[in-house]
C-alpha positions as CSV (number, residue, x, y, z in Angstrom):
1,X,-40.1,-71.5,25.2
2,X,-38.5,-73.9,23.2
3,X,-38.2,-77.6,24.1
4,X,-35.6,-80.4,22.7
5,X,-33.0,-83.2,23.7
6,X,-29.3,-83.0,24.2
7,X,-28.5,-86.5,22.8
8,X,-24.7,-87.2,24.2
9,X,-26.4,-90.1,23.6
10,X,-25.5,-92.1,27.0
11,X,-26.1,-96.0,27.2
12,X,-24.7,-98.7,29.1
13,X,-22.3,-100.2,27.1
14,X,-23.6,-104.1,28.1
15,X,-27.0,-102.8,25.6
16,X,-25.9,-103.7,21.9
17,X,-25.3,-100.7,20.2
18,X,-27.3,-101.6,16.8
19,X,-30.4,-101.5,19.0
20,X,-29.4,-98.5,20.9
21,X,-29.0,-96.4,18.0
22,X,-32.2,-97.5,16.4
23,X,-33.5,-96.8,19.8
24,X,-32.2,-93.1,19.7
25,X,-33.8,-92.6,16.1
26,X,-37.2,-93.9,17.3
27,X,-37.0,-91.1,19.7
28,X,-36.3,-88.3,17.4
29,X,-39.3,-89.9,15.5
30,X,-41.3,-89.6,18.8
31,X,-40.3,-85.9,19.5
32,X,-40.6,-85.0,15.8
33,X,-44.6,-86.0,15.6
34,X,-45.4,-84.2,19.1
35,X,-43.8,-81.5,18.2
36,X,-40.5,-80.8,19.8
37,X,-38.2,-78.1,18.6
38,X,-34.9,-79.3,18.6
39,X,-32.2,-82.4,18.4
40,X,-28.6,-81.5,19.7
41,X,-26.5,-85.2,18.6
42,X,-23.2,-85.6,20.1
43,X,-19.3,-86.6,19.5
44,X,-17.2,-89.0,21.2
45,X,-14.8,-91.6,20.6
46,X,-14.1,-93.5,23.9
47,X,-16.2,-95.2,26.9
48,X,-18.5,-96.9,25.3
49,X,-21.4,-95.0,27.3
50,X,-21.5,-92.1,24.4
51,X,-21.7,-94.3,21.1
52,X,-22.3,-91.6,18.0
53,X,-18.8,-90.9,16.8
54,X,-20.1,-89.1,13.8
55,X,-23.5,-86.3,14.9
56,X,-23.8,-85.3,10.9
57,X,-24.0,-89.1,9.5
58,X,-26.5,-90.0,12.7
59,X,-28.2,-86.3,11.3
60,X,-28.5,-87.5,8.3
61,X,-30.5,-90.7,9.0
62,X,-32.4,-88.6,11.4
63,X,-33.6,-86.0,8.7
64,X,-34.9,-89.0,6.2
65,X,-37.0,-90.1,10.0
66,X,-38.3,-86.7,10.7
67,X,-40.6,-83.6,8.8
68,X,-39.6,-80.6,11.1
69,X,-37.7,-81.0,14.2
70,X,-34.4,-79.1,13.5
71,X,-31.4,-81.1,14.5
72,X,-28.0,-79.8,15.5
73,X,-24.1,-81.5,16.1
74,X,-23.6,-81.0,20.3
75,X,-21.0,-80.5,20.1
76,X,-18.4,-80.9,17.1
77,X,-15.0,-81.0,18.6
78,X,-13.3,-79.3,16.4
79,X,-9.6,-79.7,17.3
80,X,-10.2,-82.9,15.7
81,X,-11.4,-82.2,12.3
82,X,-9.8,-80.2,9.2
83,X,-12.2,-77.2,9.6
84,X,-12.8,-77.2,5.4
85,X,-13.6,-81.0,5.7
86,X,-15.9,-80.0,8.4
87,X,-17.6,-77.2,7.4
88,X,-18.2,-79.3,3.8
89,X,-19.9,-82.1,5.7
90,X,-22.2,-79.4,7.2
91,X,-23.3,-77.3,4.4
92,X,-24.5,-80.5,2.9
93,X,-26.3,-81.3,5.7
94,X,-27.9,-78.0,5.5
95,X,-29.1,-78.9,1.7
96,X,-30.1,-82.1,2.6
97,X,-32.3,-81.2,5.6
98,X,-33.6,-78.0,3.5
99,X,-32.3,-75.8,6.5
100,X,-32.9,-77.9,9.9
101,X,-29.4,-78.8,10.9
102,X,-27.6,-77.0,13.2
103,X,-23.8,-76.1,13.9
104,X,-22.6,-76.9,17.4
105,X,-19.4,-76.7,18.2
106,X,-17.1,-76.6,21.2
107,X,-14.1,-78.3,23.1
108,X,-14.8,-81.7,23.8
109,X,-14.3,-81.8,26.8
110,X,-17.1,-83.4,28.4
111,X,-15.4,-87.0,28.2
112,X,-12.3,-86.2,29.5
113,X,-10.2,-89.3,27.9
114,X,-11.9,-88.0,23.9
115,X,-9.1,-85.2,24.3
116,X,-6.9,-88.0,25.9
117,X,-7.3,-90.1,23.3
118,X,-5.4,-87.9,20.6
119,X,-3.0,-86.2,22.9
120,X,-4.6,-83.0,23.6
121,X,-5.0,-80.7,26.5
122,X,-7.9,-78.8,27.4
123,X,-5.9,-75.9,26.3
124,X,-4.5,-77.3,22.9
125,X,-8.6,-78.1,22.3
126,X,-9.5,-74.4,23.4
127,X,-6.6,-73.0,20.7
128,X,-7.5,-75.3,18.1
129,X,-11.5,-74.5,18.8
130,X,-10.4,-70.9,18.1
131,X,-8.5,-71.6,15.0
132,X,-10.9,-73.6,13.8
133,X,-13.9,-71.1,13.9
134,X,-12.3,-68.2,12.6
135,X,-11.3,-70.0,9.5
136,X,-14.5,-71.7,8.9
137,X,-16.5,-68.0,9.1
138,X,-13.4,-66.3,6.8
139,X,-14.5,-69.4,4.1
140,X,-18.1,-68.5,4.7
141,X,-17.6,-64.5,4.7
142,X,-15.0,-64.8,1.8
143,X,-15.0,-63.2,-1.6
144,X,-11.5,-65.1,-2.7
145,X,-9.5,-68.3,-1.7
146,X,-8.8,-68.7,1.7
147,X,-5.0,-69.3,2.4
148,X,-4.4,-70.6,6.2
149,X,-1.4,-72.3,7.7
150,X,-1.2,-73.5,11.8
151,X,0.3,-76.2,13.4
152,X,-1.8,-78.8,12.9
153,X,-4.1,-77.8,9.4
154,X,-3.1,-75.9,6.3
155,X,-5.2,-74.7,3.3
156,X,-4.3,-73.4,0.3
157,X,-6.4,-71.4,-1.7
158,X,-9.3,-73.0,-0.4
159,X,-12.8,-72.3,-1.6
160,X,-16.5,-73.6,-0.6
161,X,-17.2,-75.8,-3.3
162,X,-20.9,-75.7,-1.9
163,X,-22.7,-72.3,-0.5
164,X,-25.1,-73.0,2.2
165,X,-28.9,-73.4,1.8
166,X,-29.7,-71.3,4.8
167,X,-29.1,-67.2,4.8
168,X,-26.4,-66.5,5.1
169,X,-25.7,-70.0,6.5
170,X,-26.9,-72.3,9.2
171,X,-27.3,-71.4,12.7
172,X,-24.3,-71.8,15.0
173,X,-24.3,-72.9,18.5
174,X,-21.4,-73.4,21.4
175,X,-21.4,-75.2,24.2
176,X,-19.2,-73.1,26.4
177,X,-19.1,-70.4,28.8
178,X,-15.8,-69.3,27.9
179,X,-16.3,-65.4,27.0
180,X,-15.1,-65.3,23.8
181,X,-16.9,-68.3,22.6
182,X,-20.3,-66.8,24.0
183,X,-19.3,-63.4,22.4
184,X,-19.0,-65.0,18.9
185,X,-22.2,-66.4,19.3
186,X,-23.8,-62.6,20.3
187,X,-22.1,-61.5,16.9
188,X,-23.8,-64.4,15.0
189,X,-27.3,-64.8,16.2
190,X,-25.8,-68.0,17.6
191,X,-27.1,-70.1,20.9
192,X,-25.3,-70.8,23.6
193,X,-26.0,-74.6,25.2
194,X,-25.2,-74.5,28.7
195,X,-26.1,-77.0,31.8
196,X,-28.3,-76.9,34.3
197,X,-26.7,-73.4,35.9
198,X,-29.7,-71.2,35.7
199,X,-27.5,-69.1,38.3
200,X,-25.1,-68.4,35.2
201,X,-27.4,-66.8,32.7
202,X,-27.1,-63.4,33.5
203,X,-23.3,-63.3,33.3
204,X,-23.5,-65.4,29.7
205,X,-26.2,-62.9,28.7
206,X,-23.8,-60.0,29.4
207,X,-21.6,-61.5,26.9
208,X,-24.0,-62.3,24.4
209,X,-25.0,-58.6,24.6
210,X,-20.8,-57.5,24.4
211,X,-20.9,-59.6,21.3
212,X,-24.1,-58.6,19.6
213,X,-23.2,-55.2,20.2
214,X,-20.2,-54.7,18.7
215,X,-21.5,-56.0,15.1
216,X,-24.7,-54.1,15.5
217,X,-27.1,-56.9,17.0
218,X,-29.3,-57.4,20.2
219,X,-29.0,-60.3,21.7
220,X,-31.8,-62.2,23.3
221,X,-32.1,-64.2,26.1
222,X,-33.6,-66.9,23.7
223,X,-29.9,-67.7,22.6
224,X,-29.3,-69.1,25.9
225,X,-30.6,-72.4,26.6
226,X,-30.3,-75.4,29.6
227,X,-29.8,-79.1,29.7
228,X,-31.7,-81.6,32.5
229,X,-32.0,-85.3,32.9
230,X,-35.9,-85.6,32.6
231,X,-38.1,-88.2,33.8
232,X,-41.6,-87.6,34.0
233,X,-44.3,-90.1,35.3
234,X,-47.9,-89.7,36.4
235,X,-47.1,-89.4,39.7
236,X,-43.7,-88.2,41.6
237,X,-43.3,-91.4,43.2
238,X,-42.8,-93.5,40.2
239,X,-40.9,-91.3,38.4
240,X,-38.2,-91.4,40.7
241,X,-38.1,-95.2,41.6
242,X,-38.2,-96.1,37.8
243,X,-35.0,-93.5,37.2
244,X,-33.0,-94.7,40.2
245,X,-31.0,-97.6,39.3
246,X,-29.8,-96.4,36.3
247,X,-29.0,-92.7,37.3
248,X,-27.2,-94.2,40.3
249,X,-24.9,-96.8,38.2
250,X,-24.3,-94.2,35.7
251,X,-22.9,-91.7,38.1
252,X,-20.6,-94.1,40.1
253,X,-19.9,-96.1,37.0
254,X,-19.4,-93.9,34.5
255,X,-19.3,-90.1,35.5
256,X,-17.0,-91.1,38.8
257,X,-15.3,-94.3,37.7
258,X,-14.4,-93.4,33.8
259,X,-14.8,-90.0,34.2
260,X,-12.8,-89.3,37.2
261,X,-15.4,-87.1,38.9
262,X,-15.3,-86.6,42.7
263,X,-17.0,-89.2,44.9
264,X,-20.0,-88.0,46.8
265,X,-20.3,-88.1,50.8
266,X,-22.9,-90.3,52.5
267,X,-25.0,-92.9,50.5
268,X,-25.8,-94.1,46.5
269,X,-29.3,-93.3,48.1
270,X,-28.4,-90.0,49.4
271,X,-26.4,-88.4,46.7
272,X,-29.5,-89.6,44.2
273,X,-32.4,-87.6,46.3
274,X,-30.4,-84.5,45.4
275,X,-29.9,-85.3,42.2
276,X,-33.8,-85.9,41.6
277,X,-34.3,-81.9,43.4
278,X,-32.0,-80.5,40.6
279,X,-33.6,-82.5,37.6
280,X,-37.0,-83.3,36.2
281,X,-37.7,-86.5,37.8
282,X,-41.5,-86.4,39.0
283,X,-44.7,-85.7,37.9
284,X,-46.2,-83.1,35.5
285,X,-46.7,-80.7,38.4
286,X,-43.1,-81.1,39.4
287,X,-42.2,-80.5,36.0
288,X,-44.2,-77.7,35.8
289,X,-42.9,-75.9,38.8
290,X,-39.7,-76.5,37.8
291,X,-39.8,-74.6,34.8
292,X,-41.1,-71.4,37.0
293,X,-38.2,-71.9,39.1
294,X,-35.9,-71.7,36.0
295,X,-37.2,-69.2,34.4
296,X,-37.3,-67.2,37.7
297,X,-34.0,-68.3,39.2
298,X,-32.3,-67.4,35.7
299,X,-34.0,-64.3,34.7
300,X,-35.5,-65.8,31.4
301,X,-34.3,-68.6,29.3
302,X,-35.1,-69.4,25.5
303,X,-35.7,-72.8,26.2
304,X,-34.6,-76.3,27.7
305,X,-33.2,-79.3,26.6
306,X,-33.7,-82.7,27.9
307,X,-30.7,-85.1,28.7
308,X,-32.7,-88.8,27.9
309,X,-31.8,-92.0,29.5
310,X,-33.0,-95.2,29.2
311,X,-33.2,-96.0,32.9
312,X,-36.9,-96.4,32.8
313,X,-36.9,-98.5,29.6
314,X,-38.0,-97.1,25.7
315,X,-41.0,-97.0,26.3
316,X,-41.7,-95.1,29.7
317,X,-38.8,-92.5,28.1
318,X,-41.4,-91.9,24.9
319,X,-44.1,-91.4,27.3
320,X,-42.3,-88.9,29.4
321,X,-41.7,-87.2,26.4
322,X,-45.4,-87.5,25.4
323,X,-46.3,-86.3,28.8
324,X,-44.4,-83.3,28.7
325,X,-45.3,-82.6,25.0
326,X,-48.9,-82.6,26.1
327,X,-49.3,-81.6,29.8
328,X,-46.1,-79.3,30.5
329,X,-45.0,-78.2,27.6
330,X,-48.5,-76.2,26.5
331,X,-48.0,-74.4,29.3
332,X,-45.0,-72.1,28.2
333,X,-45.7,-71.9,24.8
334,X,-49.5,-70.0,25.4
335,X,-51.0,-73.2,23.9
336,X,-52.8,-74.0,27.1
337,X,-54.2,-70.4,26.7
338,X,-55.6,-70.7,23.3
339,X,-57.3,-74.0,24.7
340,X,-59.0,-72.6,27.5
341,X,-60.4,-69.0,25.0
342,X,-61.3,-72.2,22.6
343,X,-63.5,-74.2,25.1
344,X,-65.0,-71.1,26.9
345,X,-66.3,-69.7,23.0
346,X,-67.5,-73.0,22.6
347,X,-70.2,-72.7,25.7
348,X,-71.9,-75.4,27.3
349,X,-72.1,-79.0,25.5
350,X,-75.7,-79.5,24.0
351,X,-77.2,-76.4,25.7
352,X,-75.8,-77.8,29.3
């Protein structure tokens, strides 16, 4: 299995944003030397909780931090870019991080008032999501200039200026469940980001195979990955009390209050036990059994990505990370089985 972060990023807007950025790299740093696969960086452009307006300039920094974690925009919104402009900005990225960044796109729809912002509907974002994608592949896949005209981008005669480093160019990624989005993604060897719906997979994967099939692929269940909220302490106990104030003000704050999301019955106290049972919020064991449960409840993931917080401060949220790196982690990648064959050809310690 693979193992990463989905960095929206999400901090309260009271913490000064210089340091919460910096804060953010010095993760990527952390995650980067223990050995983490992945980086998925975000876009949005309102709140004030989700503060990286620009995933390929954060990318950037992030590559001139890090030796081999491979780092990916998640999402792009692409209804609000020129897709040339875009895909420009990307393949230079690719050259730059000699192959590890990563092309995520999808609606932007996961702040609501982003789309609000510059007058679109979620439908207007689907369209121009579409649009968007089939003329960045035609300037990828194309022999000629590229002549395109809609109602809100035109190009004439447009060529890369720039091929892409990777073969035949870098990976792409969605964030959807939308059919034909997933589809795409079976025709390109593309992964498909999705939330904590491990109930979902086998429908997604049926249209990761309809996609791969029709261009001569077979798709993989390692396309398909899932995003938590992870906090992992020594024992269950702390890891829960040390996440609770901040999960609790970010959902009533931020995910009901901004967001507009429905209001939970019963208690702050009540609605956060649940959330804890659907999350990694606990101990290594926890952590570890919740991974079986995934992988069982799902029928097989290619990996999982984190959702980090700073609820418990920086640095009990680099040693979760470290935790997991080195207790859970092992586990599911057959490290911890190399280890034991290791220490049982070693034999006994000075003839023991």
């Amino acid at each position: 299995m693979r193992f990463g972060i989905f960095l929206q990023p999400v901090h309260h807007p009271s913490e000064p944003p210089t340091l919460a950025l910096e804060s953010d790299l010095e993760l990527l740093v952390h995650l980067d030397r223990l050995g983490y696969d992945e980086a998925w960086i975000g876009e949005h452009h309102s709140t004030g909780w989700e503060n990286i307006g620009s995933p390929e300039v954060f990318i950037a920094a992030a590559a001139q931090r890090t030796k081999r974690i491979k780092l990916g925009t998640g999402v792009v919104q692409l209804g609000l870019h020129n897709p040339l402009v875009l895909l420009d900005r990307m393949i230079l990225l690719d050259h730059l991080t000699r192959g590890r960044a990563m092309f995520g796109v999808g609606v932007g729809g996961g702040l609501p008032s982003d789309l609000a912002l510059f007058g679109l509907s979620a439908e207007d974002a689907g369209r121009r999501l579409d649009q968007s994608l089939d003329t960045m592949l035609k300037l990828l896949d194309a022999d000629g200039p590229v002549s395109v005209k809609t109602d809100w981008f035109e190009l004439k005669d447009a060529v890369l200026q720039l091929g892409p480093f990777s073969e035949p160019h870098m990976q792409f990624a969605v964030a959807s469940m939308n059919p034909k989005n997933v589809e795409l993604m079976g025709r390109l060897g593309g992964q498909v980001l999705l939330g904590p719906v491990p109930d979902w997979v086998p429908e997604i994967f049926e249209h990761l195979q309809r996609g791969a099939e029709a261009v001569g692929r077979e798709a993989s269940r390692d396309q398909i990955v899932l995003s938590y909220r992870m906090h992992i302490d020594e024992d269950r106990e702390s890891a829960i009390e040390a996440f609770k104030a901040g999960s609790i003000t970010e959902h009533y704050d931020f995910d009901i209050a901004v967001n507009g999301r429905r209001r939970p019955g019963g208690t702050r106290e009540k609605w956060y036990e649940g959330f804890v049972d659907e999350m990694f919020i606990g101990s290594v064991e926890d952590a570890i059994e919740m991974i079986e449960w995934i992988q069982e409840a799902s029928g097989g993931v290619g990996g999982i990505l984190f959702q980090p917080r700073d609820w418990a401060g920086q640095e009990a949220k680099l040693r979760s990370f470290e935790l997991f790196a080195k207790q859970v982690a092992p586990r599911f990648q057959g490290h911890a089985d190399q280890q034991s064959i290791a220490g049982s050809a070693a034999g006994p310690i000075n003839g023991a």
